[in-house]
SELO-780344 format. One record per atom (N, C-alpha, C, O): residue number from 0; residue in one letter; atom name; z, x, y negated. Coordinates in steps of 0.02 Angstrom, whole numbers. Layout:
<atoms>
<atom resi="NUM" resn="A" name="CA" zz="Z" xx="X" yy="Y"/>
...
</atoms>
This chain:
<atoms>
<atom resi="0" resn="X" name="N" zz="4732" xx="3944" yy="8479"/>
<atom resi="0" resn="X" name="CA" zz="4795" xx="3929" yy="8448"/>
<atom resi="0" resn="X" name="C" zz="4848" xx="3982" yy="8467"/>
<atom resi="0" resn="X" name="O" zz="4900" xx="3994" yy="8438"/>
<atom resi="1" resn="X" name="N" zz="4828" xx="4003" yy="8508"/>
<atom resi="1" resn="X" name="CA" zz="4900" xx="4039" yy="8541"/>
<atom resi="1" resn="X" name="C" zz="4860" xx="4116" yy="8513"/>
<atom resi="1" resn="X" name="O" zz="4908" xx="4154" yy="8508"/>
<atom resi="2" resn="X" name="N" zz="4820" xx="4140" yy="8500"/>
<atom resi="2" resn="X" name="CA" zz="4813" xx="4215" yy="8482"/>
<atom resi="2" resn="X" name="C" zz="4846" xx="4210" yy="8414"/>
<atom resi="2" resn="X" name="O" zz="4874" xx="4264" yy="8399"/>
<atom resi="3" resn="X" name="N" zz="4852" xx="4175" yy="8378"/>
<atom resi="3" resn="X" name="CA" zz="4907" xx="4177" yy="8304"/>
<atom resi="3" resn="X" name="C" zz="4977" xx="4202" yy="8315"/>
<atom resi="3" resn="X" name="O" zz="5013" xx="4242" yy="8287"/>
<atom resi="4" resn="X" name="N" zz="4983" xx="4150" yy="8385"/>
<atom resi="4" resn="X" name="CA" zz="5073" xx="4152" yy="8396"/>
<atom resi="4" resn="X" name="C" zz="5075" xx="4228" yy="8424"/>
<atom resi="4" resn="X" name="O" zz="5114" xx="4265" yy="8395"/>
<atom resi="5" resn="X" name="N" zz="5036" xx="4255" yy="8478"/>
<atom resi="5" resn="X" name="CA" zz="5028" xx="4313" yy="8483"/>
<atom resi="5" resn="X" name="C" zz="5031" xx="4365" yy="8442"/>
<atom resi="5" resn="X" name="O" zz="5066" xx="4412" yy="8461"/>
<atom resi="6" resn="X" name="N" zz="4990" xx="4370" yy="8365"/>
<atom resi="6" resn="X" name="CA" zz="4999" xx="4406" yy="8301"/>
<atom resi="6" resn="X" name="C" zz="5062" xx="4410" yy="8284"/>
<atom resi="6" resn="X" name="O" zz="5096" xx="4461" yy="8286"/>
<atom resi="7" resn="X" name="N" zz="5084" xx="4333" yy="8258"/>
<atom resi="7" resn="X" name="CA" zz="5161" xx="4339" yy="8233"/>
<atom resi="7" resn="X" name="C" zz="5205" xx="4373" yy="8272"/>
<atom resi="7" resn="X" name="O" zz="5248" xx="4409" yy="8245"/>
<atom resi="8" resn="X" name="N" zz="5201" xx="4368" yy="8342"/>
<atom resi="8" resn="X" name="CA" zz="5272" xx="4390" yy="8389"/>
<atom resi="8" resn="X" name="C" zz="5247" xx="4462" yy="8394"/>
<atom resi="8" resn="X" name="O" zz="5291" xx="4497" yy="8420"/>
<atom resi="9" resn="X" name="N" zz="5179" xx="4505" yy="8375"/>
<atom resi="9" resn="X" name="CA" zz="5185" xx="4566" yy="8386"/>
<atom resi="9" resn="X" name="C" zz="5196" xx="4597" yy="8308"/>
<atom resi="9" resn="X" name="O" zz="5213" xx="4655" yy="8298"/>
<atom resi="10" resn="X" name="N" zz="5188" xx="4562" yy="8271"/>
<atom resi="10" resn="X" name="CA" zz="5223" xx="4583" yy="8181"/>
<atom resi="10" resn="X" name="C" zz="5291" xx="4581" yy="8205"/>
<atom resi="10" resn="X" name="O" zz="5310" xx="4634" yy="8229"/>
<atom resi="11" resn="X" name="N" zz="5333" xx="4535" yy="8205"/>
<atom resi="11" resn="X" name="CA" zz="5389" xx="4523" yy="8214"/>
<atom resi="11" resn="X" name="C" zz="5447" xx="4578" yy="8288"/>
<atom resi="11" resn="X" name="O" zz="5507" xx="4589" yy="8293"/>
<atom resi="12" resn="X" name="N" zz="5389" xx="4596" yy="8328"/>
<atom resi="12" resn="X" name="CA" zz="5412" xx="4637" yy="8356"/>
<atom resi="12" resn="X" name="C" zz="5408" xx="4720" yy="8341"/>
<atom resi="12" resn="X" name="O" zz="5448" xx="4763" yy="8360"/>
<atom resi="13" resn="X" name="N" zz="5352" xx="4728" yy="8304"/>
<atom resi="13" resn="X" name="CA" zz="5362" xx="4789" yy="8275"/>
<atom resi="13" resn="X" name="C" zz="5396" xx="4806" yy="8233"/>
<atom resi="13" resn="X" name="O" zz="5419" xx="4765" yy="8193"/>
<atom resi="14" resn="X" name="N" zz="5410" xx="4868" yy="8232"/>
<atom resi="14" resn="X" name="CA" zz="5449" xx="4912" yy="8183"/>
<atom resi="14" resn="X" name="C" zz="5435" xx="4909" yy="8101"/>
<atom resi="14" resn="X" name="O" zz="5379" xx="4890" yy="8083"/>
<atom resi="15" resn="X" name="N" zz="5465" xx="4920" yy="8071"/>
<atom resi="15" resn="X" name="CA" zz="5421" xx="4936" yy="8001"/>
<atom resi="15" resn="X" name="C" zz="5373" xx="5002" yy="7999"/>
<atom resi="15" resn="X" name="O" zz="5397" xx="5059" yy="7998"/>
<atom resi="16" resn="X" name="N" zz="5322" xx="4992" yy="8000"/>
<atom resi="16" resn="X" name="CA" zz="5290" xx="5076" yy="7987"/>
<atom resi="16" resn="X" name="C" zz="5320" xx="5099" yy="7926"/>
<atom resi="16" resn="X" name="O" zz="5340" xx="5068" yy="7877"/>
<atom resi="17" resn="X" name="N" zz="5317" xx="5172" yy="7941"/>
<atom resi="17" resn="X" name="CA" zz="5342" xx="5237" yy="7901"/>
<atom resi="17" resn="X" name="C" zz="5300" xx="5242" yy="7830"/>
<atom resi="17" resn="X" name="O" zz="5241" xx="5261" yy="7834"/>
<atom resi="18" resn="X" name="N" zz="5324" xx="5228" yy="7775"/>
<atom resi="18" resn="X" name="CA" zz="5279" xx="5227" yy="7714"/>
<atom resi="18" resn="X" name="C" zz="5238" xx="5301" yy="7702"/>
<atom resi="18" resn="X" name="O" zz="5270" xx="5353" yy="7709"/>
<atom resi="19" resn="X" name="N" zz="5191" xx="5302" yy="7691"/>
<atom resi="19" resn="X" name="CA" zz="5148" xx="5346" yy="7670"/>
<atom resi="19" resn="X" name="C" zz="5197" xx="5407" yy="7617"/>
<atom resi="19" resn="X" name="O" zz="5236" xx="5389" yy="7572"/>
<atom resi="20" resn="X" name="N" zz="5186" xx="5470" yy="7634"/>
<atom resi="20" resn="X" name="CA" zz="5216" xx="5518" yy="7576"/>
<atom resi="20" resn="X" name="C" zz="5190" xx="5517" yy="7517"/>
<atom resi="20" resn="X" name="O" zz="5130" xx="5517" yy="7507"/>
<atom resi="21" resn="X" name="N" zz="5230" xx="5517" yy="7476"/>
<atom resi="21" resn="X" name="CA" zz="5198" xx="5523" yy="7392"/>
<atom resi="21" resn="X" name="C" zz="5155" xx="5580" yy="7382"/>
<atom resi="21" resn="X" name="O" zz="5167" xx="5625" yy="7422"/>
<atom resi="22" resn="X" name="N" zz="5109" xx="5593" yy="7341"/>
<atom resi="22" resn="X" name="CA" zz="5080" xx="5665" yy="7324"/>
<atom resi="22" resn="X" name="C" zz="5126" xx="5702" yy="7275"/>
<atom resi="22" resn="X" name="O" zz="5170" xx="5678" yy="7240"/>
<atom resi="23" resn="X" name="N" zz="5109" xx="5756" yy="7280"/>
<atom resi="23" resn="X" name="CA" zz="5152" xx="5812" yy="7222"/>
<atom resi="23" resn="X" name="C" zz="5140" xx="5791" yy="7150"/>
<atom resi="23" resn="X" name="O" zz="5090" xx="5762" yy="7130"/>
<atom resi="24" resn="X" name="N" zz="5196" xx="5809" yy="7110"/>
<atom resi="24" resn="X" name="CA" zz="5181" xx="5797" yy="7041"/>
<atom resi="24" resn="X" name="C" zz="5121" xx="5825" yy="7004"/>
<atom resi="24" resn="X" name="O" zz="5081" xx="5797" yy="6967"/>
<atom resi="25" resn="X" name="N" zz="5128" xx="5902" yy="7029"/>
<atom resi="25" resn="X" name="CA" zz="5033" xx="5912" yy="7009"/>
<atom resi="25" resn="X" name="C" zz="4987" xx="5884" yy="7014"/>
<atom resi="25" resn="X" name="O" zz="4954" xx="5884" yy="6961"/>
<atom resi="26" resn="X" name="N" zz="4959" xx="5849" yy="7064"/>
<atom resi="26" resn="X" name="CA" zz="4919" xx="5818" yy="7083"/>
<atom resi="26" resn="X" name="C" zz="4933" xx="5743" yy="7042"/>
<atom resi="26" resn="X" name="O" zz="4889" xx="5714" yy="7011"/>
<atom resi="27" resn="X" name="N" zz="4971" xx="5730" yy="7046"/>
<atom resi="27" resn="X" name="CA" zz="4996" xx="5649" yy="7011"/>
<atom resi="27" resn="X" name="C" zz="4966" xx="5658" yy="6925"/>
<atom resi="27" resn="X" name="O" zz="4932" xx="5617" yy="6895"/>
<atom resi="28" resn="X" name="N" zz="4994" xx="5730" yy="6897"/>
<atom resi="28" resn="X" name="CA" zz="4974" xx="5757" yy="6836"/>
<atom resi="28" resn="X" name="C" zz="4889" xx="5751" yy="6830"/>
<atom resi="28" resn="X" name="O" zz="4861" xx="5725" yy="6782"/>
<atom resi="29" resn="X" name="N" zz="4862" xx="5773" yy="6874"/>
<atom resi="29" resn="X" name="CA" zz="4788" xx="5822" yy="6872"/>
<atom resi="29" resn="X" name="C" zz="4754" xx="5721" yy="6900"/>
<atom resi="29" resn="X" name="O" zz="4694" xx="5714" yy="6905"/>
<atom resi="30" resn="X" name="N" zz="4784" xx="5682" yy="6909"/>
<atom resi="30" resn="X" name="CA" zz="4744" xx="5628" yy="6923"/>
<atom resi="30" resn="X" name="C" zz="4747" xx="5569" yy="6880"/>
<atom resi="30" resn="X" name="O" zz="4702" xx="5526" yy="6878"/>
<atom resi="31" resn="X" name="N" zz="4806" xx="5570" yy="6844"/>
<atom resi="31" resn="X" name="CA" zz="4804" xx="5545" yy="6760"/>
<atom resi="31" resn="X" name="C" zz="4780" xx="5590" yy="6725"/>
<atom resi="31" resn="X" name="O" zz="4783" xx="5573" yy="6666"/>
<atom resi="32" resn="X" name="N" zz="4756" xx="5646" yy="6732"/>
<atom resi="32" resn="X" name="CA" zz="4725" xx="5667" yy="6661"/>
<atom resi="32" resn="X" name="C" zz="4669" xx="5666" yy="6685"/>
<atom resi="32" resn="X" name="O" zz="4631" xx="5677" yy="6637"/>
<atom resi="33" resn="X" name="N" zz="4624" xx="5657" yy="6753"/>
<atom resi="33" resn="X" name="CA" zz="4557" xx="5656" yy="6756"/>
<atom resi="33" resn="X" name="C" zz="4532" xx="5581" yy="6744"/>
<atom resi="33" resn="X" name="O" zz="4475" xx="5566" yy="6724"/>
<atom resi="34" resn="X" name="N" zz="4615" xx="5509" yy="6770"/>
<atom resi="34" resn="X" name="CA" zz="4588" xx="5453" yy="6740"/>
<atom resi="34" resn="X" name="C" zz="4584" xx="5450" yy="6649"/>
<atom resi="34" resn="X" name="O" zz="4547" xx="5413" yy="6616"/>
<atom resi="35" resn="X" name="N" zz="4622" xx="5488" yy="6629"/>
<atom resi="35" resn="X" name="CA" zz="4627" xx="5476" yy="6550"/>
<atom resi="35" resn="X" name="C" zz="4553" xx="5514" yy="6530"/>
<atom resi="35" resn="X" name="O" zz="4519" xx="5474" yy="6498"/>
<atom resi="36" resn="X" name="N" zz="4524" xx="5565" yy="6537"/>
<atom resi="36" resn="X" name="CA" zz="4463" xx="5588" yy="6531"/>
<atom resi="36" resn="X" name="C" zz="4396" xx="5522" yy="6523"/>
<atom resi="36" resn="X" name="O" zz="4358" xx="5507" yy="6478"/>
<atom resi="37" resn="X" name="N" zz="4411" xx="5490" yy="6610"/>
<atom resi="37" resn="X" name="CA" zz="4349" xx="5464" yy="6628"/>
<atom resi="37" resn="X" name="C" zz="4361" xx="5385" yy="6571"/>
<atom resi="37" resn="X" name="O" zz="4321" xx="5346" yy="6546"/>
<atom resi="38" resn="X" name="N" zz="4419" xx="5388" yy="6570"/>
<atom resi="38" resn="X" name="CA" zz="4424" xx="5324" yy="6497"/>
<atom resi="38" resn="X" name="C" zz="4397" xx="5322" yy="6447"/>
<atom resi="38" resn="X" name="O" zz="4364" xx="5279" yy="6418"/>
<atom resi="39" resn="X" name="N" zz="4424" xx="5410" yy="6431"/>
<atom resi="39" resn="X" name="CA" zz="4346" xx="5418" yy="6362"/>
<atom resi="39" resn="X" name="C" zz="4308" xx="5427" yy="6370"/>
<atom resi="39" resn="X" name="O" zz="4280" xx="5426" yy="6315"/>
<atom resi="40" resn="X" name="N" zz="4260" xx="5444" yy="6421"/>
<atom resi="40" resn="X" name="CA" zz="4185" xx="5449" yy="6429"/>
<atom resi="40" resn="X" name="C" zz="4167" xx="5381" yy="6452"/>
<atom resi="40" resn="X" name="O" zz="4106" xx="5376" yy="6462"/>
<atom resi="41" resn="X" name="N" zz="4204" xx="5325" yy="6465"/>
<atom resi="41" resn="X" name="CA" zz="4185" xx="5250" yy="6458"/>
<atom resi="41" resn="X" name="C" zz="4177" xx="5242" yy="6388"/>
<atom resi="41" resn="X" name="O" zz="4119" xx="5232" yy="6368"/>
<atom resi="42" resn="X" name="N" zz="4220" xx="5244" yy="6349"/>
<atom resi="42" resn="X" name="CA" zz="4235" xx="5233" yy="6272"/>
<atom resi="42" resn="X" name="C" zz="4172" xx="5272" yy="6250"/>
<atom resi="42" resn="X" name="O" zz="4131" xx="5232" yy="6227"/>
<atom resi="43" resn="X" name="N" zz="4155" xx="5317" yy="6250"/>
<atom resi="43" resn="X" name="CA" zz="4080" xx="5329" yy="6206"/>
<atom resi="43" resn="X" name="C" zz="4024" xx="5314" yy="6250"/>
<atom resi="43" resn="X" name="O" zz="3967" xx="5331" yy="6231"/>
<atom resi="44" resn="X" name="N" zz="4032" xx="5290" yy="6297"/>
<atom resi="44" resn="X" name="CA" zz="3957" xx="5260" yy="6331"/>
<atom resi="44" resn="X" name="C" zz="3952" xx="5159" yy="6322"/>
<atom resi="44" resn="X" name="O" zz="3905" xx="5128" yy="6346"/>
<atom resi="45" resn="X" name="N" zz="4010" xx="5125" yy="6285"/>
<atom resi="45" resn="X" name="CA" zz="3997" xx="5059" yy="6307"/>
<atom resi="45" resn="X" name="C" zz="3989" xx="5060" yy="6208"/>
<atom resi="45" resn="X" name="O" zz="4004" xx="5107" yy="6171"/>
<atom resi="46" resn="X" name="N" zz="3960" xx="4990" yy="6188"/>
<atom resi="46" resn="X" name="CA" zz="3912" xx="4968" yy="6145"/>
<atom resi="46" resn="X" name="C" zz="3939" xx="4914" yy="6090"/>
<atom resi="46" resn="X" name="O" zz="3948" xx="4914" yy="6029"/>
<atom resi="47" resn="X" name="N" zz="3954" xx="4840" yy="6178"/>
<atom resi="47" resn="X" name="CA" zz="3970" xx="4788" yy="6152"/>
<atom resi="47" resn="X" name="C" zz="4058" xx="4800" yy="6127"/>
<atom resi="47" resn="X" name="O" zz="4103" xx="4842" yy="6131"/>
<atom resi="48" resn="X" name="N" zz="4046" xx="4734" yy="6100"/>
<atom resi="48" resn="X" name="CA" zz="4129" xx="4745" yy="6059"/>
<atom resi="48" resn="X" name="C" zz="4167" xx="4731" yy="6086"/>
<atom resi="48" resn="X" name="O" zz="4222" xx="4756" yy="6075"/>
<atom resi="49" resn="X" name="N" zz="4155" xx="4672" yy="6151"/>
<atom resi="49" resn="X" name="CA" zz="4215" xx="4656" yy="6182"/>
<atom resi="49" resn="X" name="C" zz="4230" xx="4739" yy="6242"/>
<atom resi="49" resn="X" name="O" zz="4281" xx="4773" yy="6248"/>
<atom resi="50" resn="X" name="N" zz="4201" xx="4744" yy="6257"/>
<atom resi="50" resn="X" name="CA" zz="4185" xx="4804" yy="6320"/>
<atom resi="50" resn="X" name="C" zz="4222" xx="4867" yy="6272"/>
<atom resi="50" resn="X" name="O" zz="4269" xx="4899" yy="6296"/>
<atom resi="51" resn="X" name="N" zz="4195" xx="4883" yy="6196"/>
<atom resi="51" resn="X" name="CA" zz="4241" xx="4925" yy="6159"/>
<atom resi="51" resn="X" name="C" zz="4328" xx="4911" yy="6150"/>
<atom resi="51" resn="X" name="O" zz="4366" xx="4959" yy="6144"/>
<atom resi="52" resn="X" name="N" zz="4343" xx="4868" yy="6150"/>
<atom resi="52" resn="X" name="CA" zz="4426" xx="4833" yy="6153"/>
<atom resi="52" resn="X" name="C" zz="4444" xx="4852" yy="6196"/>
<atom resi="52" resn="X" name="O" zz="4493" xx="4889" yy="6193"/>
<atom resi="53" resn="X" name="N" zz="4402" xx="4828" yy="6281"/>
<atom resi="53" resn="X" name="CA" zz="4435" xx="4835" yy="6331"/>
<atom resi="53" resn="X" name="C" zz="4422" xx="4922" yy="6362"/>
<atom resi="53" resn="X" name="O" zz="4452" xx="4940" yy="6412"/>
<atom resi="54" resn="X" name="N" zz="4371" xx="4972" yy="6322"/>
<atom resi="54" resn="X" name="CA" zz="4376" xx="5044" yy="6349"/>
<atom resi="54" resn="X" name="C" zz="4444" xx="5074" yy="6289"/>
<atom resi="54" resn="X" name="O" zz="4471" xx="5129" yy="6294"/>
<atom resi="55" resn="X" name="N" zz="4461" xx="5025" yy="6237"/>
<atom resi="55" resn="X" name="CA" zz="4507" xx="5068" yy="6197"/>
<atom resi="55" resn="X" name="C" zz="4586" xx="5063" yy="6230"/>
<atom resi="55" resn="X" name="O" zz="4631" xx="5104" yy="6228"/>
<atom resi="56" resn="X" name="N" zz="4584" xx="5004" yy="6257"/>
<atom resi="56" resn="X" name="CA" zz="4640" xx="4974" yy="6289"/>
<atom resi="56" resn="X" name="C" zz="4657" xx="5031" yy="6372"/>
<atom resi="56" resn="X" name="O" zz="4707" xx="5060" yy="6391"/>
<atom resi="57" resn="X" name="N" zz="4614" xx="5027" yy="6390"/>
<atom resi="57" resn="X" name="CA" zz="4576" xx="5088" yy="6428"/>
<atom resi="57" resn="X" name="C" zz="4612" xx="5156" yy="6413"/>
<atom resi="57" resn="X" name="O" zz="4672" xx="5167" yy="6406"/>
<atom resi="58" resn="X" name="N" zz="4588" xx="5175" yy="6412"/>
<atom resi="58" resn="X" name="CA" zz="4592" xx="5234" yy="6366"/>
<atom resi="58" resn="X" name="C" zz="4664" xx="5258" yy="6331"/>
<atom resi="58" resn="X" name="O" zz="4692" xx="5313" yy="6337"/>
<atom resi="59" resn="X" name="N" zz="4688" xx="5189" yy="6285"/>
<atom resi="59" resn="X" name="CA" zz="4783" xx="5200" yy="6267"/>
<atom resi="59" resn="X" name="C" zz="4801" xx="5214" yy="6332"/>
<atom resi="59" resn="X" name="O" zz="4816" xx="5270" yy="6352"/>
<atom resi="60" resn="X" name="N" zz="4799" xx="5159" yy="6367"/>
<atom resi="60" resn="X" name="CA" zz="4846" xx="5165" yy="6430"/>
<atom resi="60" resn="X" name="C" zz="4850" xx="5228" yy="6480"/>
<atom resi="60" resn="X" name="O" zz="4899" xx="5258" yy="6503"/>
<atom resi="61" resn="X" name="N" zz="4779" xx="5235" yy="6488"/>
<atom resi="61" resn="X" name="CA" zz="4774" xx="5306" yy="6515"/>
<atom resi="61" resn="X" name="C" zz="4802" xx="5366" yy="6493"/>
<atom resi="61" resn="X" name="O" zz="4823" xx="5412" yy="6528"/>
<atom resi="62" resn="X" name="N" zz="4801" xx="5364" yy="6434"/>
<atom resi="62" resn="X" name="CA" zz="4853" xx="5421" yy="6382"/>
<atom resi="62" resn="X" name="C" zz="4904" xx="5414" yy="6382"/>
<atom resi="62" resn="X" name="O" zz="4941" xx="5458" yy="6358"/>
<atom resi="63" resn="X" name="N" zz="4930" xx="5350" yy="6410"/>
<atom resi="63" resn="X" name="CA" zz="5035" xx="5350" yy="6388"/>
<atom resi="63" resn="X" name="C" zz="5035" xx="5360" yy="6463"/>
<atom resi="63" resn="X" name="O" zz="5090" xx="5373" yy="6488"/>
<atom resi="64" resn="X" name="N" zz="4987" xx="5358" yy="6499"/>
<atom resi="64" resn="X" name="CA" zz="5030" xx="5385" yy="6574"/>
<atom resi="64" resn="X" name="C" zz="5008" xx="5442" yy="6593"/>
<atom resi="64" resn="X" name="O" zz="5025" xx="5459" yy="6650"/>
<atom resi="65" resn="X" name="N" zz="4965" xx="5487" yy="6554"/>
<atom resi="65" resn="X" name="CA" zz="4950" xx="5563" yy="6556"/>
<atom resi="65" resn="X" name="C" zz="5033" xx="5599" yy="6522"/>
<atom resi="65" resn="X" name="O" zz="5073" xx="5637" yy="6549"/>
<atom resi="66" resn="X" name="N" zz="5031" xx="5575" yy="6467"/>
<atom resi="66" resn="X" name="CA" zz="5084" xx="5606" yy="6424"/>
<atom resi="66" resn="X" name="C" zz="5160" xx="5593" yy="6450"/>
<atom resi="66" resn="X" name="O" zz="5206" xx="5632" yy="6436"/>
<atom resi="67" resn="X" name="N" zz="5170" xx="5529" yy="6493"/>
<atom resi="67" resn="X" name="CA" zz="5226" xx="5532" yy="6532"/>
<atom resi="67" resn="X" name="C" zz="5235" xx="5590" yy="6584"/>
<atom resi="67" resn="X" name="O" zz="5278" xx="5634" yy="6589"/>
<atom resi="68" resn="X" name="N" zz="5183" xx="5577" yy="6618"/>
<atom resi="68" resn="X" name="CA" zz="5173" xx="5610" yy="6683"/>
<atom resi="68" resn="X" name="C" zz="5193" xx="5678" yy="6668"/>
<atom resi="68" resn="X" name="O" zz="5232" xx="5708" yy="6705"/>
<atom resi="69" resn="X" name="N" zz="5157" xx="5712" yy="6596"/>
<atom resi="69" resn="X" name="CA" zz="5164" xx="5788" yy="6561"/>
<atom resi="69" resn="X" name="C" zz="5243" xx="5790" yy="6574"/>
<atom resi="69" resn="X" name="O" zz="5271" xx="5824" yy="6617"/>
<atom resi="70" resn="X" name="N" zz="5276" xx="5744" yy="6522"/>
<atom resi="70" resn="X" name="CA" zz="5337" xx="5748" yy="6501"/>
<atom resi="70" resn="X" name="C" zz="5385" xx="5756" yy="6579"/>
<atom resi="70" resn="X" name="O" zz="5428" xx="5799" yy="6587"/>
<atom resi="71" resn="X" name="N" zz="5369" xx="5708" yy="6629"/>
<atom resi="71" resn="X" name="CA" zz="5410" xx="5720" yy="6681"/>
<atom resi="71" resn="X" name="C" zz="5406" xx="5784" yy="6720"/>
<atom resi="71" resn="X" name="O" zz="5454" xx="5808" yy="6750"/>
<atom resi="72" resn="X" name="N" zz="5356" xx="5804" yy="6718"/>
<atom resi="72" resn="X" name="CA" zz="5334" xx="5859" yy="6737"/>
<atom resi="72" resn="X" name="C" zz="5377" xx="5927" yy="6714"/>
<atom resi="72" resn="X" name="O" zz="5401" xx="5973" yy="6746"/>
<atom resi="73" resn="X" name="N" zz="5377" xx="5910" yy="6636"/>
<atom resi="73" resn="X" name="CA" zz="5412" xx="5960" yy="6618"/>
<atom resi="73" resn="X" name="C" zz="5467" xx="5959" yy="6637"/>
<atom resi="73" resn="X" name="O" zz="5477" xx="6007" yy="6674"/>
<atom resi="74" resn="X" name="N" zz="5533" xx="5911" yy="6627"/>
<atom resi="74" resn="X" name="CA" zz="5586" xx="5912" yy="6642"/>
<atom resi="74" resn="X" name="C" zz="5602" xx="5927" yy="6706"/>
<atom resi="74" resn="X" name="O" zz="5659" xx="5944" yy="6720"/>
<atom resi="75" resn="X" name="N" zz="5553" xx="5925" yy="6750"/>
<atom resi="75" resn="X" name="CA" zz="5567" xx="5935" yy="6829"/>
<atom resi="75" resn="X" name="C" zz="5550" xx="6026" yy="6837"/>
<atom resi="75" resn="X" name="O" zz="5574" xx="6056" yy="6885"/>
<atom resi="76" resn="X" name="N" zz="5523" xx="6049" yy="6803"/>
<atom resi="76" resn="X" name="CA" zz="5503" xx="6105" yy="6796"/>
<atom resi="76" resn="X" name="C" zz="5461" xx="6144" yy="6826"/>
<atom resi="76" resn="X" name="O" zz="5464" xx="6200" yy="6850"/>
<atom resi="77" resn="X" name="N" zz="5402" xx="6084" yy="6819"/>
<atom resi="77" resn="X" name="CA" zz="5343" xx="6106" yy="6881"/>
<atom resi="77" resn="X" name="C" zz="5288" xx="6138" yy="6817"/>
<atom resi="77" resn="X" name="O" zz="5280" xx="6115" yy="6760"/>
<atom resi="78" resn="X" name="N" zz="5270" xx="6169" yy="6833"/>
<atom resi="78" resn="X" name="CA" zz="5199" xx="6208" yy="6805"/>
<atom resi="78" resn="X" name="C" zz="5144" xx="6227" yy="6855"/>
<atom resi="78" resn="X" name="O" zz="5142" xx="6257" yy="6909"/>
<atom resi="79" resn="X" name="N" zz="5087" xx="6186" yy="6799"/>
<atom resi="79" resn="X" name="CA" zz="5031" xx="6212" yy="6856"/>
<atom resi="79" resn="X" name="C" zz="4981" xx="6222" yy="6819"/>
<atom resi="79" resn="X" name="O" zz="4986" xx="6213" yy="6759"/>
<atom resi="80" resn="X" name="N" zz="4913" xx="6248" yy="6853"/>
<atom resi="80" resn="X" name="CA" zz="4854" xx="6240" yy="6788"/>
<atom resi="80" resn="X" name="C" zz="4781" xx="6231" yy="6844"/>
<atom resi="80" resn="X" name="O" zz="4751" xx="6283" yy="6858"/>
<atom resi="81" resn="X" name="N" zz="4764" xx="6189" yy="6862"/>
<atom resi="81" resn="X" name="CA" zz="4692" xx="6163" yy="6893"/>
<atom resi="81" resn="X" name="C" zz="4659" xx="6248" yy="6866"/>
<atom resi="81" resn="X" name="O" zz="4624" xx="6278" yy="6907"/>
<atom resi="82" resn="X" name="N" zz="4668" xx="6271" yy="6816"/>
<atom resi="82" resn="X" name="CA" zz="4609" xx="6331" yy="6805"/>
<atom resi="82" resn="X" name="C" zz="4633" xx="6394" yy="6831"/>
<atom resi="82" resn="X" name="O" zz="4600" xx="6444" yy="6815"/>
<atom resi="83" resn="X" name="N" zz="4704" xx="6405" yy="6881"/>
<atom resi="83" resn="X" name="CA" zz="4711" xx="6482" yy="6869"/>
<atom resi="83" resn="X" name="C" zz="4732" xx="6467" yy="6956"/>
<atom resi="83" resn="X" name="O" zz="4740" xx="6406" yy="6951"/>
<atom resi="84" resn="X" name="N" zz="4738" xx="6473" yy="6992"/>
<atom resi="84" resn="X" name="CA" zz="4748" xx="6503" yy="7079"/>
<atom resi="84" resn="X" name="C" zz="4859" xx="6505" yy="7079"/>
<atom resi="84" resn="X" name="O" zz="4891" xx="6489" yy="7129"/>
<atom resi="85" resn="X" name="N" zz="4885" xx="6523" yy="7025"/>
<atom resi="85" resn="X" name="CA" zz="4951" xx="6511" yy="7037"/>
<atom resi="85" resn="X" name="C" zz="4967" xx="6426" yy="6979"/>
<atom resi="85" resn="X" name="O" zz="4934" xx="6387" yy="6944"/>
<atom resi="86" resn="X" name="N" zz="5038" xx="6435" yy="7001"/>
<atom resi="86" resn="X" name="CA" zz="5077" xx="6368" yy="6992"/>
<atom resi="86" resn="X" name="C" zz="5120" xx="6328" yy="7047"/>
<atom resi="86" resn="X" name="O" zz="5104" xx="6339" yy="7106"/>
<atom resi="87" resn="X" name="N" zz="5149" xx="6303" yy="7041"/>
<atom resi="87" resn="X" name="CA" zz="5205" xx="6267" yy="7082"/>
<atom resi="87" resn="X" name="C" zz="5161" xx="6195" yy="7119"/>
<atom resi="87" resn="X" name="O" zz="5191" xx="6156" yy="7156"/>
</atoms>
């Protein structure tokens, strides 16, 4: 009974830990477009119909947060390219 009360009073006595750093927008870019990729290579490998709905559903979504991600990207004025050694 008492190792609980122990838990709570050492939550309660700790600090908040320090949140994890975000990754760079490149990387944020280059990891929605490798999930938007692997969406469509779900979409031409599944059959049934319900499984087709849910890789198309898939797949939109993955594309409106590739094409955000692009768009913020741009406005921030980061350029990069996974294929060439320079970029921001």
């Amino acid at each position: 009974m008492s190792s609980w009360k122990e838990w709570l009073l050492s939550l309660l006595e700790n600090e908040n830990p320090e949140p994890a750093p975000l990754p760079d927008l490149p990387d944020v870019v280059e990891q929605a477009r490798q999930e938007w990729l692997s969406a469509q290579s779900y979409y031409n490998t599944v059959s049934d119909q319900d499984l087709v709905d849910h890789a198309v559903y898939l797949m939109q979504a993955a594309e409106k947060k590739y094409i955000y991600l692009l768009k913020k990207a741009r406005r921030e004025g980061v350029t990069h390219s996974p294929y060439s050694s320079t970029g921001q």
